[in-house]
C-alpha positions as CSV (number, residue, x, y, z in Angstrom):
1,X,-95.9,-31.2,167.2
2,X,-95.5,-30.8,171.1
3,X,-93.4,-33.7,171.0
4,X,-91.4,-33.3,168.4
5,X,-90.7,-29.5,169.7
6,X,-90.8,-30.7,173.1
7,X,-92.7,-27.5,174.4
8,X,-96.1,-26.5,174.4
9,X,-97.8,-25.6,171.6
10,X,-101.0,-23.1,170.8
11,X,-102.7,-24.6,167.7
12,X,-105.0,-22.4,165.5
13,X,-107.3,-23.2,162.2
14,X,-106.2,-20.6,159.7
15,X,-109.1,-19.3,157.1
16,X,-109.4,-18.3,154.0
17,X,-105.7,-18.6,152.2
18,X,-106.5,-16.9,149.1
19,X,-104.9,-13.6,150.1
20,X,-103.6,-10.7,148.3
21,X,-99.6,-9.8,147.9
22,X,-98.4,-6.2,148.1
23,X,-94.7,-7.5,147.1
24,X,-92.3,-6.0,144.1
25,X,-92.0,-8.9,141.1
26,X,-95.6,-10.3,142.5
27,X,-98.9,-10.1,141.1
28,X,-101.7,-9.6,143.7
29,X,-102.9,-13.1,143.7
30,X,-99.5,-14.3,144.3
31,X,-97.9,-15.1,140.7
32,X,-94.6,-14.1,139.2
33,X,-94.9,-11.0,136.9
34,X,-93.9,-11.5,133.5
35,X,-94.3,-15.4,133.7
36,X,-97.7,-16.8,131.5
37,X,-99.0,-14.1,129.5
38,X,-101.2,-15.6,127.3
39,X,-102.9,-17.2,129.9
40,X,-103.1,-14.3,131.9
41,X,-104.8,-12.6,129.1
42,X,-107.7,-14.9,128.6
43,X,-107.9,-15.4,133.0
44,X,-108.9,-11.8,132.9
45,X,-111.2,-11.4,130.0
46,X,-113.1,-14.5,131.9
47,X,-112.7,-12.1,135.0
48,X,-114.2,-9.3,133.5
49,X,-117.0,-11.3,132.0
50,X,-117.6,-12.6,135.7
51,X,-117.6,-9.6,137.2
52,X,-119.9,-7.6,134.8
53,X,-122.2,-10.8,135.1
54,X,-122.5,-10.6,138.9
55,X,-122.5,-6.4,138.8
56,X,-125.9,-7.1,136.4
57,X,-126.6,-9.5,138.9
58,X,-126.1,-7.5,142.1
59,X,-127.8,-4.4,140.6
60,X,-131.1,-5.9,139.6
61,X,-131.5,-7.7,143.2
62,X,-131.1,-4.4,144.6
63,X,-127.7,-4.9,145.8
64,X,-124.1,-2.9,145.5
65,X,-121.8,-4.1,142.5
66,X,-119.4,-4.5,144.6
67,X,-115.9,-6.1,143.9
68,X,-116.3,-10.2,144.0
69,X,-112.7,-11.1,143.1
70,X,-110.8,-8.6,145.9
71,X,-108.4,-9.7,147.8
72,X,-107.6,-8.7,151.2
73,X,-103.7,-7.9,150.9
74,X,-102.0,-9.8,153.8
75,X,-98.5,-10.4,152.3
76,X,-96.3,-7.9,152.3
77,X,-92.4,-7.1,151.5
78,X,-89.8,-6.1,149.9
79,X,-88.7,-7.9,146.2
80,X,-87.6,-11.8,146.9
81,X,-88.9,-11.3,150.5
82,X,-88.4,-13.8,153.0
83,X,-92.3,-14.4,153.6
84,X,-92.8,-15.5,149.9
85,X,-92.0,-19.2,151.3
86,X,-94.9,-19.3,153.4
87,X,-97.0,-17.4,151.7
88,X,-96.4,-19.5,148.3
89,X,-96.2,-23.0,150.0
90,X,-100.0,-21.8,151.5
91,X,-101.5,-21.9,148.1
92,X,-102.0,-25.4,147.7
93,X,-103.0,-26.2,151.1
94,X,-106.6,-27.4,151.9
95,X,-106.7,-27.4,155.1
96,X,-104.2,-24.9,156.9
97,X,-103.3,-24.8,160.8
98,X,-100.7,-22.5,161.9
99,X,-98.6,-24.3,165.0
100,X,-96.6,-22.4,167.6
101,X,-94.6,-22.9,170.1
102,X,-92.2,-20.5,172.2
103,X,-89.5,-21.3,170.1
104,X,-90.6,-23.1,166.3
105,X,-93.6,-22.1,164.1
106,X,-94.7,-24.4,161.6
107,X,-98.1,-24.8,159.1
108,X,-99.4,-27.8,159.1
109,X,-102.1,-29.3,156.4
110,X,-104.4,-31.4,157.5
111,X,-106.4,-31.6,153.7
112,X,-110.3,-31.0,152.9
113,X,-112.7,-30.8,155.8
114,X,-115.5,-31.8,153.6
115,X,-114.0,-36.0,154.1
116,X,-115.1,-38.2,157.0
117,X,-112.0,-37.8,159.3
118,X,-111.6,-42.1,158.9
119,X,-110.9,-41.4,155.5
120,X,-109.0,-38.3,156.0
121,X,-105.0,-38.0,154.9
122,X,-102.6,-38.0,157.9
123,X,-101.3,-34.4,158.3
124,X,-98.8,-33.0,156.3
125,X,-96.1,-30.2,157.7
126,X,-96.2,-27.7,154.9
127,X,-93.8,-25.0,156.5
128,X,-91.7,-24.9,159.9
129,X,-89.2,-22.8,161.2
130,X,-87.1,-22.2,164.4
131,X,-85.7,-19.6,166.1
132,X,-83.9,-17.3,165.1
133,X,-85.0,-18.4,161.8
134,X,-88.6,-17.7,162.9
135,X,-90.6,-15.1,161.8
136,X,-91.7,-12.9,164.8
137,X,-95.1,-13.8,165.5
138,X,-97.7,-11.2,167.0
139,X,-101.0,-12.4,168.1
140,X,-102.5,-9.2,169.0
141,X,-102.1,-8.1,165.7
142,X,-102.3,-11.3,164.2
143,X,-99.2,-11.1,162.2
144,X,-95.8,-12.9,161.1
145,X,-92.7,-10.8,160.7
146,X,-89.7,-11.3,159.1
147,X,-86.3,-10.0,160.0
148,X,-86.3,-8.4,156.0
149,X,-89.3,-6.1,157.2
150,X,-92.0,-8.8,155.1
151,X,-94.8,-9.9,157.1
152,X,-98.1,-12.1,156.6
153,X,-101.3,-11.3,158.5
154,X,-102.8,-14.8,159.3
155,X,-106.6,-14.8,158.8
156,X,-108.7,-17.4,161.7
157,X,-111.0,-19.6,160.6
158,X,-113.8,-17.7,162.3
159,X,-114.6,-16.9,166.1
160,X,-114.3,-19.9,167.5
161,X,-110.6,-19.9,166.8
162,X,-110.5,-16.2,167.9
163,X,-112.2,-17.4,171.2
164,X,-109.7,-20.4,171.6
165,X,-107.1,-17.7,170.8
166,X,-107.9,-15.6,173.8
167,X,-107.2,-18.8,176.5
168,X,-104.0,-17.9,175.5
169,X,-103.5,-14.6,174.7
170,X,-104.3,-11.8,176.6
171,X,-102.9,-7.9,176.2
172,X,-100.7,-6.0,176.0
173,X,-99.1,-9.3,174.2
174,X,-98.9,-11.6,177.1
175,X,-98.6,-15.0,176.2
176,X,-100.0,-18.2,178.6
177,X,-98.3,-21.2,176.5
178,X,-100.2,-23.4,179.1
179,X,-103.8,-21.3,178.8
180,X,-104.5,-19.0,181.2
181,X,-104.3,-19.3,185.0
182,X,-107.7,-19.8,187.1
């Protein structure tokens, strides 16, 4: 990507992409409302019956029930809202890294980590976009936002990206696109 942007880029290993949606017309896992009833229907009877089994579960190991099929909401907007690209182009990805730049973001999927990287599928760009297209991007916060108000909060993979993060990124929003001066 730093050569086909031409600037330098700040790469980061997104996590877990099974997010929530607080958007009009949207389900919370992400589907259209009014679109596959019937299988809708049966999905959350086998829901239920999951969650009552892991509540029986939870409760006689000495645990909290608990909610196991939450999801964080991270997607957020108005009806139609611009971040509904991303956000539904991110549901088939395997292997999610998001890809910045001063100017361009982009998603790139680099497929299952579980393969031996000889065998491992060349990466795939799943999303890109350039200013003043872009989405404003907000590390501090960890969030993309789009001119129409919608916005996506981005989880990292875990602390080591939050560690590679701060070589770049340092408050109150300053950004080193080249890491961080000695």
């Amino acid at each position: 990507m730093r050569d086909r942007w031409r600037e330098p880029v700040i790469v980061l290993r997104l996590g877990d992409t099974d997010v929530g949606f607080d958007v009009p017309g949207r389900r919370q896992d992400g589907t259209v409302e009014g679109k596959r009833l019937v299988r809708r229907f049966f999905l959350n009877i086998l829901r239920g019956l999951g969650t009552a089994v892991f509540s029986v579960f939870a409760l006689v190991n000495g645990g909290a029930p608990g909610r196991p099929f939450q999801r964080d909401v991270r997607v957020t907007g108005p009806e139609n809202a611009m971040v509904l690209d991303l956000a539904d182009r991110l549901r088939s990805v395997a292997g999610p890294w998001l890809v910045c730049s001063p100017s361009c973001l982009a998603v790139v999927d680099t497929g299952t980590t579980f393969t031996d990287p000889a065998d491992a599928p060349p990466p795939v760009i799943v999303w890109e976009a350039r200013k003043p297209q872009a989405p404003e991007l907000n590390f501090r916060k960890r969030t993309l936002t789009w001119p129409d108000g919608s916005s996506f909060r981005f989880p990292l993979h875990g602390r080591s990206e939050e560690q590679h993060l701060r070589k770049y990124h340092e408050s109150p929003d300053v950004i080193h696109w080249n890491g961080k001066p000695q």
